[in-house]
C-alpha positions as CSV (number, residue, x, y, z in Angstrom):
1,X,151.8,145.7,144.7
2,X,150.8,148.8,142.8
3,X,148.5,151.4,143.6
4,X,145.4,150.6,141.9
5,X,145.2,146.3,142.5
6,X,143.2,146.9,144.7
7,X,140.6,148.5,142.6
8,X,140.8,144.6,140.5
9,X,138.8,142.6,143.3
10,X,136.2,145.1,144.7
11,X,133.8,142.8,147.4
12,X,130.4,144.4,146.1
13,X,128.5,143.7,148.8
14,X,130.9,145.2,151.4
15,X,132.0,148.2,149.3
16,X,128.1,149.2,148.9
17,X,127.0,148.7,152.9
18,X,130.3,151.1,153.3
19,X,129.2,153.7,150.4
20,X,132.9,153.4,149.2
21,X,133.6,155.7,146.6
22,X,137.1,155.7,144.4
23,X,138.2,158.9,142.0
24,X,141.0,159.3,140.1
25,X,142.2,162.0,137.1
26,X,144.9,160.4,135.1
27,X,146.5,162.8,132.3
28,X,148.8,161.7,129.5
29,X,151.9,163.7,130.0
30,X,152.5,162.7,133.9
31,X,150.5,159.0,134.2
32,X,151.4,157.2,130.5
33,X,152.4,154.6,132.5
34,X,149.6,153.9,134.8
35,X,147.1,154.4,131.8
36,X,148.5,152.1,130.0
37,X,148.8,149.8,132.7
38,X,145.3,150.2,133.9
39,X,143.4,150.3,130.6
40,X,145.3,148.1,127.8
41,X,142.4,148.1,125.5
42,X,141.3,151.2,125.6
43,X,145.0,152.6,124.8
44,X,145.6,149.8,122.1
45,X,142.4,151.2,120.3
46,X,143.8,154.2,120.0
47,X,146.0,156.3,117.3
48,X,149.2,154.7,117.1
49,X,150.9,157.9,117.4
50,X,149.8,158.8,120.7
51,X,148.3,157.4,124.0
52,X,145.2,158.2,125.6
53,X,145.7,162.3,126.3
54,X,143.3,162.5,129.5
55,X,141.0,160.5,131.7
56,X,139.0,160.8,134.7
57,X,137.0,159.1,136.4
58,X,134.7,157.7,139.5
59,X,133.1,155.2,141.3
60,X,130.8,155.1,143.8
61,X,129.0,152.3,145.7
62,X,125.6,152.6,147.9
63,X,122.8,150.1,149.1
64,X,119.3,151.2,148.5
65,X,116.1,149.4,149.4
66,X,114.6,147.0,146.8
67,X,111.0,146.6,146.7
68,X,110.8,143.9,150.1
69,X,113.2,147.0,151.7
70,X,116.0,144.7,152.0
71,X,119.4,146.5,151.0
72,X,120.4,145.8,147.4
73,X,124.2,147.1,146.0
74,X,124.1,149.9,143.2
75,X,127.2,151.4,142.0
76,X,127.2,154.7,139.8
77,X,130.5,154.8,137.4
78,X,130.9,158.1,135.7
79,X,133.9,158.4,133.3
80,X,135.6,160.6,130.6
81,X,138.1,160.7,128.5
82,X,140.5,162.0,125.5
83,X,141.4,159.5,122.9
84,X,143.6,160.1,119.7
85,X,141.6,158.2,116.8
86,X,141.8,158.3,113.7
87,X,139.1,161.0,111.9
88,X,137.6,158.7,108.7
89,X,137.1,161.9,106.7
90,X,140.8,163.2,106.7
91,X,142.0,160.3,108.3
92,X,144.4,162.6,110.6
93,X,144.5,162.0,114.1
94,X,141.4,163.3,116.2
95,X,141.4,163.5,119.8
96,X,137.7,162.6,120.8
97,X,135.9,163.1,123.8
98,X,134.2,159.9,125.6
99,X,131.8,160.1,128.8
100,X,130.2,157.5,130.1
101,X,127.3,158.1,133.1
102,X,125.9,154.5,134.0
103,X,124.0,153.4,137.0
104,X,124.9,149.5,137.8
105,X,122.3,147.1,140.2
106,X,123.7,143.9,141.5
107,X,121.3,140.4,141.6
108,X,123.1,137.6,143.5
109,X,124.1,135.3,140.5
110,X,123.9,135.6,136.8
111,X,120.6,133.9,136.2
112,X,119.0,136.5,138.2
113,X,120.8,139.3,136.7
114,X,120.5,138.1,133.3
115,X,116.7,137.7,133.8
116,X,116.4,141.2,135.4
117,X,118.4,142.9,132.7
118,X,115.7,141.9,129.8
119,X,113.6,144.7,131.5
120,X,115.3,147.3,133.4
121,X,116.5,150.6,132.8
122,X,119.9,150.1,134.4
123,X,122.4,147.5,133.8
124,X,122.3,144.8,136.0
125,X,125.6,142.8,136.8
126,X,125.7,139.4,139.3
127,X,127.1,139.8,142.7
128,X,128.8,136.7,143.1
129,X,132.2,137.7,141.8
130,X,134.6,140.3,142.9
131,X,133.9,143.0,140.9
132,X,136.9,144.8,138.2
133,X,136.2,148.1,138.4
134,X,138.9,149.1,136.5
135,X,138.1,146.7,133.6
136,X,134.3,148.2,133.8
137,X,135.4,151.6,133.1
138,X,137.9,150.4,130.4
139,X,134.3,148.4,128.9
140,X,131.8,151.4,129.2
141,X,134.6,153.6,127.8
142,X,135.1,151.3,125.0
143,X,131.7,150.9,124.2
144,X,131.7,154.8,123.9
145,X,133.9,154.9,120.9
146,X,131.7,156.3,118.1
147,X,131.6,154.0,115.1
148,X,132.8,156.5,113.1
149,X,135.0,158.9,114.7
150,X,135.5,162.2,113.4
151,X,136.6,165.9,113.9
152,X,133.7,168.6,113.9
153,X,135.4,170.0,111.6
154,X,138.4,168.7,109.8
155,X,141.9,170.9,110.3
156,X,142.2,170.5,106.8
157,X,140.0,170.0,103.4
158,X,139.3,166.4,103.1
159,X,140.7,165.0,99.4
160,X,139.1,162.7,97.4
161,X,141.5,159.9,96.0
162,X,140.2,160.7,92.6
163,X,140.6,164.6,92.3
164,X,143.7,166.6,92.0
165,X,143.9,170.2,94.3
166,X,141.9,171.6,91.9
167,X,138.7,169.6,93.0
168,X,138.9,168.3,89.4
169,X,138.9,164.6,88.2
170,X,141.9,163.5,87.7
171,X,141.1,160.9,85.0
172,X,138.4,159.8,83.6
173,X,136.9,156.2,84.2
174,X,136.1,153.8,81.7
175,X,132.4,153.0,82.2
176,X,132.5,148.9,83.1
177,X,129.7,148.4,80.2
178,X,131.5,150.1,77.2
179,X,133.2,146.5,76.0
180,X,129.7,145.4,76.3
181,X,128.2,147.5,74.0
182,X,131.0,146.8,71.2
183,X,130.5,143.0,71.7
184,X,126.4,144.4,70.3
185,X,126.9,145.4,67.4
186,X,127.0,143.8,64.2
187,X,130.3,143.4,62.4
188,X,130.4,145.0,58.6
């Protein structure tokens, strides 16, 4: 049984009436396995050249007094990380910073959750399951992926297909109405 299983079927109810709280800091060069292991998704979205460089992590579980004062679980999941993607303006590899600072609130099934997640500020997840914390983090940290990820500023000058190193065109296009305008005119 490895290290981290345990992290896979977290009891939400106990973990919060204990204030559990788990950590870890996972770099590329000494845990490739483990990351890879513990976050499949998150290091098959990346560059193919390279798995995720850093990540870090934590979780921590409390109970704080909903509004009859009886003790409802919260968990707070902050997470970051270093991903190699791919920049879509020079299209070399860019290694991207992702954080992710979300406050969780647990109903006791998912009707109730679902229904109190229409309105409030925080997500709100159903109790009735053991809890993946590890696939949560892989989730949020997947969900911070930028739709179009991109250096702040490329290593090198970006190259349009259609210009040489110049900057000039390197042919010029036929304009898709010419035939059109030959097809017009009258023959002589």
């Amino acid at each position: 049984m490895d290290s981290t299983s345990h992290l896979r079927h977290i009891n939400v109810k106990t973990a919060a009436k204990e204030a559990r709280q788990w950590r870890a800091a996972l770099v590329q060069a000494t845990d490739a396995a483990t990351l890879a292991r513990d976050f499949p998704r998150l290091s098959q979205d990346t560059h193919a050249s390279r798995p995720i460089a850093a990540l870090e992590w934590k979780a921590q579980f409390q109970n704080r007094s909903d509004t009859s004062a009886q003790p409802q679980a919260w968990l707070h999941l902050e997470a970051k990380a270093i991903v190699p993607l791919t920049c879509q303006r020079c299209l070399d590899e860019a290694l991207i910073s992702l954080a992710v600072d979300r406050w969780f609130r647990f109903e006791k099934d998912e009707d109730s959750a679902a229904a109190q997640d229409e309105w409030s500020e925080e997500d709100v997840l159903a109790m009735d399951q053991e809890l993946d914390v590890l696939e949560l983090i892989e989730d949020e940290l997947l969900m911070a992926i930028p739709m179009i990820p991109a250096h702040e500023q490329c290593p090198s000058a970006v190259r349009l297909q259609d210009q040489d190193s110049s900057g000039m065109d390197t042919e010029k296009k036929a304009h898709p109405f010419a035939v059109l305008s030959k097809l017009n005119r009258p023959a002589t």
